[in-house]
C-alpha positions in Angstrom: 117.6 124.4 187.0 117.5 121.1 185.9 114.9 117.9 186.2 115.0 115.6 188.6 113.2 112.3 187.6 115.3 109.8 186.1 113.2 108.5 182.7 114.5 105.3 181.4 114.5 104.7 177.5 114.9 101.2 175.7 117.3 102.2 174.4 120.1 103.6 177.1 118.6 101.8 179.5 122.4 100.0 181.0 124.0 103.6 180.6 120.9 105.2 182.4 121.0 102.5 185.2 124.8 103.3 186.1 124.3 106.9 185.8 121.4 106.8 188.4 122.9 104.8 190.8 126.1 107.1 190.7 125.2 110.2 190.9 122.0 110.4 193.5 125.0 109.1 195.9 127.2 111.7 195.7 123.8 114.0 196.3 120.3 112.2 197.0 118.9 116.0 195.9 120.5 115.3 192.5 118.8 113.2 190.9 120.0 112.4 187.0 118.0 114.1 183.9 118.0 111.2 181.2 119.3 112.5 177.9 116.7 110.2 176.0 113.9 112.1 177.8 114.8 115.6 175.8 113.5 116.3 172.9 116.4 117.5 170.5 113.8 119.0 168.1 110.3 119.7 169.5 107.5 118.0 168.3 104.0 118.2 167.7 102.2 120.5 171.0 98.8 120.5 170.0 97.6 120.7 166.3 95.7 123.9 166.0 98.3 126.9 166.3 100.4 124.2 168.6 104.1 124.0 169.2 106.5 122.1 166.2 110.4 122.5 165.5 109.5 124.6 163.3 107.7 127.0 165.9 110.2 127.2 168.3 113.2 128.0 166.3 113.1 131.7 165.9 113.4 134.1 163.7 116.4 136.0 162.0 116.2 140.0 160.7 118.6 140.7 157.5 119.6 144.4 157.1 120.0 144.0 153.1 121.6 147.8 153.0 122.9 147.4 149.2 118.8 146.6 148.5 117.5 148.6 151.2 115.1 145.9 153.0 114.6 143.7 155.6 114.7 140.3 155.5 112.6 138.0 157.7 113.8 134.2 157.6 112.1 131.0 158.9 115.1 129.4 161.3 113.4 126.2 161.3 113.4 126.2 157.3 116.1 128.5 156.6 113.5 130.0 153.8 112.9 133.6 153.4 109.2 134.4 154.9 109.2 138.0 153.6 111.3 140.9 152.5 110.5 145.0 153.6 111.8 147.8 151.8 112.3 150.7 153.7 113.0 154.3 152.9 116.9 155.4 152.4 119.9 154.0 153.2 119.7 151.1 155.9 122.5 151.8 158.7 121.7 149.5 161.5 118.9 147.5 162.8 118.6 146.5 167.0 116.2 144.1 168.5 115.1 145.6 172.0 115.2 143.4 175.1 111.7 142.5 175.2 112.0 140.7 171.5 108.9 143.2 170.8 110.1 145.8 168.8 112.8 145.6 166.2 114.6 149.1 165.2 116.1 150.2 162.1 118.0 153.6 161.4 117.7 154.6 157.9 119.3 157.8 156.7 118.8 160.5 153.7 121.3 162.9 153.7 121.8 164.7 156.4 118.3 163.8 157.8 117.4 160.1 159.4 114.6 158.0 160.5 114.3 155.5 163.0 111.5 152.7 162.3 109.9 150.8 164.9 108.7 147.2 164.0 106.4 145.1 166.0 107.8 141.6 165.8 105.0 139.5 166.3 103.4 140.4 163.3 106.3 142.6 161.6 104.3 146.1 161.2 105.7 148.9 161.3 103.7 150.6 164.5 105.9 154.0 164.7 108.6 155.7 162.5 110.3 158.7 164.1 112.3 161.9 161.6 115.5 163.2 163.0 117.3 166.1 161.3 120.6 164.3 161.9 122.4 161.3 160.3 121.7 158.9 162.4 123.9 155.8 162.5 123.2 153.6 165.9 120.7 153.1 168.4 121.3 151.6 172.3 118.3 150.9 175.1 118.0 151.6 178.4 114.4 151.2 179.4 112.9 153.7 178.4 115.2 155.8 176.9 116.9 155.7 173.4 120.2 156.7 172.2 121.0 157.5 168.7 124.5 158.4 167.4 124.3 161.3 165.4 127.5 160.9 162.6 127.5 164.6 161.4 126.4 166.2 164.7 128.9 164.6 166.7 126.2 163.8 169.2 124.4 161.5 170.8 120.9 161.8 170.6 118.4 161.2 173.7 114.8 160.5 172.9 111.8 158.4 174.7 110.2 155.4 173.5 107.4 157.2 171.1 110.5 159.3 169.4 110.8 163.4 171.8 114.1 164.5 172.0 115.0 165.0 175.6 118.4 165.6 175.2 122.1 165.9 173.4 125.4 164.6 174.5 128.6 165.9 172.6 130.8 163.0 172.0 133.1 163.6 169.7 133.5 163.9 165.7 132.4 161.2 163.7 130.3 158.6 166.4 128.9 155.2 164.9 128.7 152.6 167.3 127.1 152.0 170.8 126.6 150.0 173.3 125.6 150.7 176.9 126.9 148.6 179.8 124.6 146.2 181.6 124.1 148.1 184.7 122.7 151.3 182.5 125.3 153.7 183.8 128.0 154.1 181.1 127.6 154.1 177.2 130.8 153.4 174.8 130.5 155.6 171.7 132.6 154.3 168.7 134.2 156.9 166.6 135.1 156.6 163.1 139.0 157.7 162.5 139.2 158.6 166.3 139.2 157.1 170.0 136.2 155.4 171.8 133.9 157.9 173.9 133.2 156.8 177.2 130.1 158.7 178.4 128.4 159.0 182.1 124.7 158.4 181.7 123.9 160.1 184.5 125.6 163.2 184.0 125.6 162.7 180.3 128.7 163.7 180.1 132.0 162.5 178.0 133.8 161.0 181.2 137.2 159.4 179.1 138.5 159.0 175.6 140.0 155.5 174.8 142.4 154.8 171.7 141.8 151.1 171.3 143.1 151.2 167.6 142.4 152.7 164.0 138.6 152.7 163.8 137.0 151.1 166.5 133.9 149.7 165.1 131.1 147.3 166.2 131.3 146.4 170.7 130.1 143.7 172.6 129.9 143.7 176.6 129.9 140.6 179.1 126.8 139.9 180.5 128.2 141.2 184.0 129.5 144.2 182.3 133.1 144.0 183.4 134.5 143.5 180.2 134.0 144.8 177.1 135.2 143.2 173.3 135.8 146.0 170.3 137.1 145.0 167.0 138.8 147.6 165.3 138.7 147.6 161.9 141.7 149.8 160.9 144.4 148.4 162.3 143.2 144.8 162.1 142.9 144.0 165.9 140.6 143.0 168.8 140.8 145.1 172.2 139.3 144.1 175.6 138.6 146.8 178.0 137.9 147.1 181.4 134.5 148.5 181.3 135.0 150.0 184.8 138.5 151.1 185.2 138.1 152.4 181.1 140.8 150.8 180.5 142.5 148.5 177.5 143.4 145.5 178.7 145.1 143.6 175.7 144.5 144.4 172.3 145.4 141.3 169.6 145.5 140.8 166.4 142.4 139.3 164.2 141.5 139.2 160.3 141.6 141.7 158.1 139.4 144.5 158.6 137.3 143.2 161.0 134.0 144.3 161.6 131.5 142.5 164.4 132.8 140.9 167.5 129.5 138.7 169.6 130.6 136.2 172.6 128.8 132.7 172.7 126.2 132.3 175.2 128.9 131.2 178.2 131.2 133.7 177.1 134.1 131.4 177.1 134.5 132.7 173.4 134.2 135.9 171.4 133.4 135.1 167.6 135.0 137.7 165.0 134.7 138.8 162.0 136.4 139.8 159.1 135.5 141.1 156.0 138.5 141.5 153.5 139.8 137.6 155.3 136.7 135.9 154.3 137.1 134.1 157.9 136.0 134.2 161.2 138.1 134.1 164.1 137.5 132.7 167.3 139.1 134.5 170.4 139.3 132.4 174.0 137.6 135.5 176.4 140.3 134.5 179.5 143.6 134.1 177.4 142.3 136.5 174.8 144.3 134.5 171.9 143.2 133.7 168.8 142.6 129.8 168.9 140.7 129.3 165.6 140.4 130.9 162.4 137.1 129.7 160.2 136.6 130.7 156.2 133.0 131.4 155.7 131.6 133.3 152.6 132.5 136.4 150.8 132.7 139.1 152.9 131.5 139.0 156.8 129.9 141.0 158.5 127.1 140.4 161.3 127.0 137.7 163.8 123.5 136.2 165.8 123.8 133.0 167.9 120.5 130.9 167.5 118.2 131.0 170.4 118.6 127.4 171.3 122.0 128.5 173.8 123.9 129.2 170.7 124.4 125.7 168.6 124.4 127.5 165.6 125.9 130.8 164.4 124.7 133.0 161.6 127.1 135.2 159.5 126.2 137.4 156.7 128.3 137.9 153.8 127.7 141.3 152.3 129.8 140.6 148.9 128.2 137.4 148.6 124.4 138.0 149.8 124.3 134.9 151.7 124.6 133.5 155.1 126.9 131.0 156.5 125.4 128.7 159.0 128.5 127.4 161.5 128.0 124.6 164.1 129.2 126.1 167.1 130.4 122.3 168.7 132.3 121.5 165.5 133.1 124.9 163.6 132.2 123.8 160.9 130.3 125.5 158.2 126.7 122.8 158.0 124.8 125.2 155.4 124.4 128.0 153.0 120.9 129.9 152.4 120.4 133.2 150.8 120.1 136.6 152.4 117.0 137.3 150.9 118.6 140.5 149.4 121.8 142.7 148.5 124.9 143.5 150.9 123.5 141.8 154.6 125.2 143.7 156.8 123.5 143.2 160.7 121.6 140.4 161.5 119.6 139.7 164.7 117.7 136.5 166.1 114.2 136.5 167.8 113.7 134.0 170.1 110.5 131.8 169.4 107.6 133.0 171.4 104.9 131.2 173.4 101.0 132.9 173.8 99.4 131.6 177.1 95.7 131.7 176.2 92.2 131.1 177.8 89.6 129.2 175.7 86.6 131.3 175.2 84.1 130.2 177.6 86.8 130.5 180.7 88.2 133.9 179.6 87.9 136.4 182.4 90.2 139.0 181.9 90.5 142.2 181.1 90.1 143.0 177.7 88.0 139.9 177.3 90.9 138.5 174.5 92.1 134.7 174.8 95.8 136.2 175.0 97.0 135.8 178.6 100.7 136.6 177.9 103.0 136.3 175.8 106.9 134.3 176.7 110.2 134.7 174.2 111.9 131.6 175.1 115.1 129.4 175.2 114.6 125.6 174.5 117.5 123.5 176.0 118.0 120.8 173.1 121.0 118.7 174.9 121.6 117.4 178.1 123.9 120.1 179.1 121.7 122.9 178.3 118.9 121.3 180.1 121.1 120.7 183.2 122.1 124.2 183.3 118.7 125.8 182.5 118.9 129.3 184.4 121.6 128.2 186.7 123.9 131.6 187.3 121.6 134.2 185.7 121.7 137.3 187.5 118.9 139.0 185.1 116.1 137.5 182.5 113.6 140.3 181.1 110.2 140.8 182.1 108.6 138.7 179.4 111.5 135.9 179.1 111.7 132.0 180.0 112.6 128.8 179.3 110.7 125.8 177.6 111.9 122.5 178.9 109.8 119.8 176.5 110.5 116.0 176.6 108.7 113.1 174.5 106.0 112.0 176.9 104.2 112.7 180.2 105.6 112.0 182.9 106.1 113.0 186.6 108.8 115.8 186.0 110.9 117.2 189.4 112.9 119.9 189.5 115.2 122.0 191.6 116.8 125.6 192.3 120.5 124.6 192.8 122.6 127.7 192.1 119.6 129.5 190.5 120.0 133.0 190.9 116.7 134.7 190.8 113.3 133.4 191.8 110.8 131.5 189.2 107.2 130.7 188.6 107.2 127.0 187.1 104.8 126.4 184.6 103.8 122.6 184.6 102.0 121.5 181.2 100.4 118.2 179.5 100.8 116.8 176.2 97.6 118.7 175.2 99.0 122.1 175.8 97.1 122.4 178.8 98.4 123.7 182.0 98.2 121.0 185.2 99.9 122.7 188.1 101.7 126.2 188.8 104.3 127.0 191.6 105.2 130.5 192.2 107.9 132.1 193.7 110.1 129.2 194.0 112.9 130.8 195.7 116.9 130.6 194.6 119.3 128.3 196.3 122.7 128.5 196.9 123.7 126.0 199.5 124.5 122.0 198.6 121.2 120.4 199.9 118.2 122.1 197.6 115.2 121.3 198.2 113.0 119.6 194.5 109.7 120.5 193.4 107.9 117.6 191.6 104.9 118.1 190.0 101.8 116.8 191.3 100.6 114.8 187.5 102.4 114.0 184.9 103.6 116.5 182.5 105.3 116.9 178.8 106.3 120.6 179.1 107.7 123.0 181.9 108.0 126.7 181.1 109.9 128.9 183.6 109.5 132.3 183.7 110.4 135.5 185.9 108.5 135.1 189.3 105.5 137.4 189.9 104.7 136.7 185.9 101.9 134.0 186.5 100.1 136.4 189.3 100.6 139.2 186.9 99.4 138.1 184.0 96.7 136.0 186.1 97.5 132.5 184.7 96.0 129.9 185.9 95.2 126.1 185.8 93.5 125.5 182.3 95.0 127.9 180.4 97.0 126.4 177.1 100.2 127.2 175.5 100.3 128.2 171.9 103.2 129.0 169.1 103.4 132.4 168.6 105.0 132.6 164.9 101.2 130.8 163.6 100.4 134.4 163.4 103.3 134.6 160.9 102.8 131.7 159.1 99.2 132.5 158.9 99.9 135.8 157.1 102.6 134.5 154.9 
């Protein structure tokens, strides 16, 4: 989704005048979004626990394994807000869907524990004991899976931790990652071929030998395709994640380790550890078209929450991260790891709390907190034209924050919006103006626009059905969730 209103700066204000008159021709139900009218890095929202750059940049999680912790950085800053040390070896940490919960697998011998942090205020609110050597952990609602290294299992619990069940896979597991759709789960092996298991029989259904030591596994969105480095034999493989089948396998760095596609999965970023580089694969041709040096041995890969501008790689020989511009591949920064060896890093997306003032709050459990929204902020023109244009899934508690430099009359539209939206309309002040629910998708040329009814700064889109069930309404405000953070800092 996009807006609609052309806004006219001082400054652009020829360029904006030719680009209005152009294209509203070609489609009077397109009007122009005016660059000038985005706000590359949000500003103040309120002063009192209100949005700022800093606010809505996220977080990043650094498994340190060679010092056992987790590091928590600022994304806004790039400074280290606070460092955990957990119990035995660190072997993987996963952020779950919702952003809520972040896992980490620790091991002790032959025994493993799976932590559960709450990351809105990063405490840990369950820790689970296996009697296995647990080395990954994949989602599917409500279900975990953990690969069990010496068992040569997968490992089936629910949310609070009960074993329900065991799947053999194979000697050796490590790595997981279960298709979109929640029907298949790809179980890398170390030293031997890639498990491909039925969820729903929970069964081993096909072995694949991509290479010598499959490692980490990325799918597409859609699930069609999936991208596994493997880190013996110094290559990249792309499967068909429904035929199980390979269907080229390239050569990368050496001893590559993570593979993650950008946010339009045009490009799959590798890389490699014993290289010191990154390389960059086009997803179509699958070729190599760029090779980047970064620091002293990569490892993990996380893409910014603001549609992947930035990418984060951490260097376990060199306990740092390198920060590379996604537009120009170049390397813009340097800032420390916060401890020893960072292997996997993950990014939280900023949050926003809806809240009721005091004297209006009517809800349940008589708190001010309405709900609570993880979301992407579009910080170009080309991110803001897109918006959620082509996504065929956003979780429960997801959105997007559109935010401009003043108040105006803002309009926008459904074209080639996939799933229906509640549209959040919101002042200067923080304060809510005007709601529509279940503004429906639209896939033919003419789509119909939805202007707001008074001028507004902000408009947050979420998953429709979120405003009725949460109850929000007119007069509620919008507030940063990482002030609890800072606050406790």
């Amino acid at each position: 989704m996009k807006e609609g209103l052309v806004l006219i700066e001082a400054i652009g204000f020829m360029i904006l005048i030719i680009i209005s008159l152009a294209l509203p021709m070609a489609n009077s139900s397109n009007p122009v979004l005016a660059y000038y009218s985005l706000l590359p890095a949000i500003s103040a929202f309120g002063s009192d626990g209100g949005l700022t750059s800093g606010s809505l940049a996220g977080v990043m999680y650094v498994q340190n394994s060679n010092s056992s912790s987790i590091s928590v950085i600022d994304l806004a800053t790039n400074t280290n807000l606070l460092n955990m040390i957990v119990d035995g070896t660190l072997h993987n940490i996963e952020l779950s869907e919702d952003q809520l919960t972040l896992y980490i697998m620790t091991t002790n011998r032959n025994s493993g524990t799976l932590f559960m942090l709450n990351t809105t205020n990063n405490e840990i609110i369950r820790e689970v004991s296996t009697e296995a050597s647990v080395q990954d952990i994949a989602t599917v609602n409500d279900t975990l899976y953990m690969s069990d290294e010496t068992g040569g299992k997968v490992l089936m619990t629910n949310v609070n931790g009960t074993l329900i069940n065991e799947i053999d896979v194979g000697s050796r597991p490590q790595f997981m990652n279960v298709r979109p759709d929640g029907q298949v789960l790809y179980v890398t092996r170390l030293g031997g071929p890639i498990s491909v298991v039925d969820l729903e029989q929970n069964v081993v259904i096909k072995e694949i030998d991509s290479g010598s030591m499959p490692h980490r596994l990325s799918f597409t969105n859609d699930g069609s395709r999936l991208f596994v480095v493997n880190a013996g034999s110094d290559t990249l493989s792309v499967i068909d994640s429904h035929k199980h089948e390979i269907i080229k396998t390239i050569p990368v760095g050496d001893n590559p380790q993570y593979v993650a596609l950008n946010p339009d999965e045009t490009l799959a970023y590798v890389t490699n550890k014993d290289s010191n580089t990154v390389s960059i694969v086009d997803t179509q041709a699958i070729e190599v078209v760029n090779e980047i040096a970064v620091g002293n041995g990569p490892y993990g890969i996380a893409f910014s929450a603001d549609s992947g501008d930035l990418l984060y790689v951490s260097n376990m020989r060199g306990n740092d991260l390198s920060i590379i511009n996604t537009t120009s591949n170049n390397i813009s920064d340097k800032i420390s790891a916060g401890g020893a060896g960072p292997n996997q890093v993950v990014v939280r997306k900023p949050d926003i709390e809806i809240v009721r003032d005091e004297d209006e709050n009517s809800n349940s459990n008589n708190s001010p907190l309405i709900g609570r929204v993880f979301v992407e902020v579009p910080d170009d023109l080309e991110e803001s034209m897109r918006g959620l244009m082509f996504r065929k899934h956003l979780p429960g508690n997801a959105g997007m924050l559109f935010a401009y430099y003043d108040e105006k009359p803002r309009t926008f539209w459904m074209k080639n919006t996939l799933i229906p939206l509640d549209m959040i309309f919101v002042d200067g002040s923080s304060k809510i103006i005007e709601i529509k629910e279940n503004v429906p998708p639209c896939a033919q040329d003419e789509c119909p626009n939805y202007p707001s009814k008074e001028p507004a700064q902000y408009v947050l889109e979420v998953n429709a059905g979120f405003v009725q069930e949460k109850g929000i309404k007119v007069g509620d405000r919008l507030v940063a969730g990482l002030s609890e953070l800072d606050d406790s800092d």
